[in-house]
C-alpha positions in Angstrom: 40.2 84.2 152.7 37.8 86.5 150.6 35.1 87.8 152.9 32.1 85.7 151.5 28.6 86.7 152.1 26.8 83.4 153.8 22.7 82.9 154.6 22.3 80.3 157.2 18.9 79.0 157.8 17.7 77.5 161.5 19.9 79.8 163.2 17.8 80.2 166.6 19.9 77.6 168.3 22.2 74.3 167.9 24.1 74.0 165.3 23.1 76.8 162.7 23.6 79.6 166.2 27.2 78.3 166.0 27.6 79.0 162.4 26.4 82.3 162.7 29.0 83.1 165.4 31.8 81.1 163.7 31.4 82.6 160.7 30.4 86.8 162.1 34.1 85.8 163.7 36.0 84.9 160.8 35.2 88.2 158.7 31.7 87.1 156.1 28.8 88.6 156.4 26.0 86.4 157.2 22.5 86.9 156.9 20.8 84.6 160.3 17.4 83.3 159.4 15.2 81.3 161.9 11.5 81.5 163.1 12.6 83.0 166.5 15.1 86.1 165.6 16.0 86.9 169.0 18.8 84.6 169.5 21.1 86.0 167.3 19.8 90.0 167.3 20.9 89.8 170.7 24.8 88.9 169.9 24.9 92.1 168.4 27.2 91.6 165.6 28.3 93.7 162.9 28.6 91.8 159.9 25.1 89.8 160.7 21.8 90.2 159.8 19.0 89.0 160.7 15.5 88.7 161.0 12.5 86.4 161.7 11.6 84.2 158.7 9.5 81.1 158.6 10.9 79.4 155.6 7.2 77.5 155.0 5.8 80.9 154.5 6.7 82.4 150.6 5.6 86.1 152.5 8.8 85.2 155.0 11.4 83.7 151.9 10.3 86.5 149.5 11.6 88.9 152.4 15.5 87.3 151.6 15.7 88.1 147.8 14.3 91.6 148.8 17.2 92.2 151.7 19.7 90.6 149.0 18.8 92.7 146.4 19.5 96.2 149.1 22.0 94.9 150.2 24.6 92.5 149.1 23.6 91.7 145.1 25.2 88.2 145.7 25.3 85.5 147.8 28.4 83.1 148.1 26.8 80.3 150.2 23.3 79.0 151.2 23.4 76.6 154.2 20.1 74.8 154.5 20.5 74.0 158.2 17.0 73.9 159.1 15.5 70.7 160.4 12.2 69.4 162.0 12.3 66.0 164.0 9.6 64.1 165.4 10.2 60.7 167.2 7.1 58.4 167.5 6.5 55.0 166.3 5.1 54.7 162.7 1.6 53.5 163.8 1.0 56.8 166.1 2.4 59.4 163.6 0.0 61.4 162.0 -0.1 63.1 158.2 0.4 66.5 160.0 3.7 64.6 161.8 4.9 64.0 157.8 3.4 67.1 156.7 5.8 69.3 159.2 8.5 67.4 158.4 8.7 67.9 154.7 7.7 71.4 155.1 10.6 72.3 156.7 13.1 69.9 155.8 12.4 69.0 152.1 10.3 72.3 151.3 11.6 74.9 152.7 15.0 74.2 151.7 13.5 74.0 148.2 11.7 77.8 148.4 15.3 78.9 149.8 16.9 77.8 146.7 14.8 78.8 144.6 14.9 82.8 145.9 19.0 82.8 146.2 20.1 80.7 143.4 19.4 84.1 140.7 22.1 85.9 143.0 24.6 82.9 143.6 27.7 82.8 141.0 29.3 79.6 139.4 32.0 79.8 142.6 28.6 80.0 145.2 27.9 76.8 146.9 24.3 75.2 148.4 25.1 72.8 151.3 21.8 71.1 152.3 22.3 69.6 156.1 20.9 66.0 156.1 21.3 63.1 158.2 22.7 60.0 158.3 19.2 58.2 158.7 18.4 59.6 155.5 21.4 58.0 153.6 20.2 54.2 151.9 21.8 51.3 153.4 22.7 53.1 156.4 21.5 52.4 160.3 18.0 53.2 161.0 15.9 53.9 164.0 12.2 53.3 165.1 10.6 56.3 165.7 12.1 58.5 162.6 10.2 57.2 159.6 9.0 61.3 158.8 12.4 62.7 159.8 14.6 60.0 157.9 12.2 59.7 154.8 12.8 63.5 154.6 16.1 63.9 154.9 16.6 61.2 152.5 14.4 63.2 149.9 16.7 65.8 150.1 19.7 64.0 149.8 18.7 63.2 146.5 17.3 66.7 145.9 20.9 68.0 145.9 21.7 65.0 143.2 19.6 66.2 141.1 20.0 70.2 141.2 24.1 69.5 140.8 23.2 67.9 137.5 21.0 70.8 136.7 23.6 73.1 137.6 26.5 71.8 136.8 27.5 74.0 133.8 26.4 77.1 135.3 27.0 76.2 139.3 26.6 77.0 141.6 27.6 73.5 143.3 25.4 71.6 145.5 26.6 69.2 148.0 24.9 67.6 151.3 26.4 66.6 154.2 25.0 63.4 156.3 25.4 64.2 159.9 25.3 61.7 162.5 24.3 62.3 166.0 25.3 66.0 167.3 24.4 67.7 171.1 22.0 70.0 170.2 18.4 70.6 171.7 16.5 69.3 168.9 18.3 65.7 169.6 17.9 66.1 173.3 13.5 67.0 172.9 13.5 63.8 170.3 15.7 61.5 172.8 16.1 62.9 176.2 19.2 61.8 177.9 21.2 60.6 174.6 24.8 61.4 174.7 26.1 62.6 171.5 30.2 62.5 170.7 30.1 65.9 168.9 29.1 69.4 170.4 26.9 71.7 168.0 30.1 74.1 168.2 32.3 71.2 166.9 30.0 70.2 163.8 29.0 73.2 163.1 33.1 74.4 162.9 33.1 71.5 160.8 30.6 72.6 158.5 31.3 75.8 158.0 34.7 75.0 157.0 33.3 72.7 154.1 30.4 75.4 153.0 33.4 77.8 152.0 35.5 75.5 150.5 34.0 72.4 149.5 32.7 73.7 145.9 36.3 73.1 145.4 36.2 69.4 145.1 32.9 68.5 145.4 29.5 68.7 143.5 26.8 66.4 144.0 28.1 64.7 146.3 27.1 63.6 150.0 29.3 63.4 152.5 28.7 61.1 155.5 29.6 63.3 158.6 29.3 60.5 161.8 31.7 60.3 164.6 29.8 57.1 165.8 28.8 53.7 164.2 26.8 53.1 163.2 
């Protein structure tokens, strides 16, 4: 396969600190973006950049078209991996608790779009990472009304922007995970099992991101291992 140059959001640890090694190891160059850079500047890998951007900050995204500009001209695939979860019943959640949630998973992704997409080509491909919780008529959980309301805003974000986008591309697609083993399910639900490691899904995902333009636009794909 071509080598693909690939930004990964949320790349500190879980899933997105897989896809940086999974993808480093199959030849693209990937460009690591997280809060907390030192995860990933300590692998020491060739073919990866990286450093520290808070994608609610427009000082921090501005940085990206900057380093794509210098560096690589065009980008193949955006993976909006990102994510913010809070667990706490509706009545003790706060407007900050909703506030931090959009930021970073509704947002965020949005500012990230909107810097890459003027170096992305009709081929290039946006995968926005979602949840199942934010997919209507599917299982829901007390405790997630910011993090599912979110994540269900940007489902139909990447709707919209495949319309947009369809003559031109690139394509946008979202994928629905259900529960994976990552630390940012064990802080909201300590001592939940999930059936997938973060190594598994994110194998899973990176396999779609550089392919699934193919067949796909607009769509979102429900990625679950469990049921509901």
């Amino acid at each position: 396969m071509k080598k693909k140059n690939i930004i990964i959001t949320g790349t500190s640890r879980g899933i997105g600190y897989e896809l940086v090694s999974l993808c480093t190891d199959a030849g693209h160059n990937v460009l690591a973006l997280s809060r907390d850079a030192a995860p990933v500047s300590g692998l020491d890998i060739d073919n990866c950049a990286c450093f520290s951007c808070d994608i609610t900050d427009k000082r921090d995204v501005a940085k990206v078209s900057e380093f794509i500009k210098e560096k690589w001209n065009h980008v193949d695939v955006l993976i909006n991996n990102s994510g913010y979860l809070v667990n706490k019943p509706f009545s003790k959640l706060k407007m900050s608790d909703f506030q931090d949630s959009y930021e970073v998973n509704v947002f965020g992704a949005v500012a990230m779009t909107q810097v890459v997409l003027p170096f992305m080509k009709k081929s290039s491909h946006v995968v926005n990472i979602s949840s199942m919780g934010g997919v209507q008529g599917s299982a829901k959980f007390p405790g997630l009304a910011a993090y599912s309301s979110s994540k269900g805003a940007i489902i139909t974000l990447t709707e919209v922007l495949a319309e947009e986008y369809k003559e031109t591309g690139p394509s946008f697609n979202a994928l629905a995970l259900g529960a994976v083993q990552t630390e940012m399910l064990e802080e909201a639900f300590p001592g939940y099992k999930a059936p997938l490691s973060a190594k598994e899904m994110a194998s899973y995902i990176m396999d779609f991101s550089l392919t699934g333009q193919n067949y796909y636009n607009g769509k979102i794909l429900e990625v679950s291992a469990s049921t509901p």
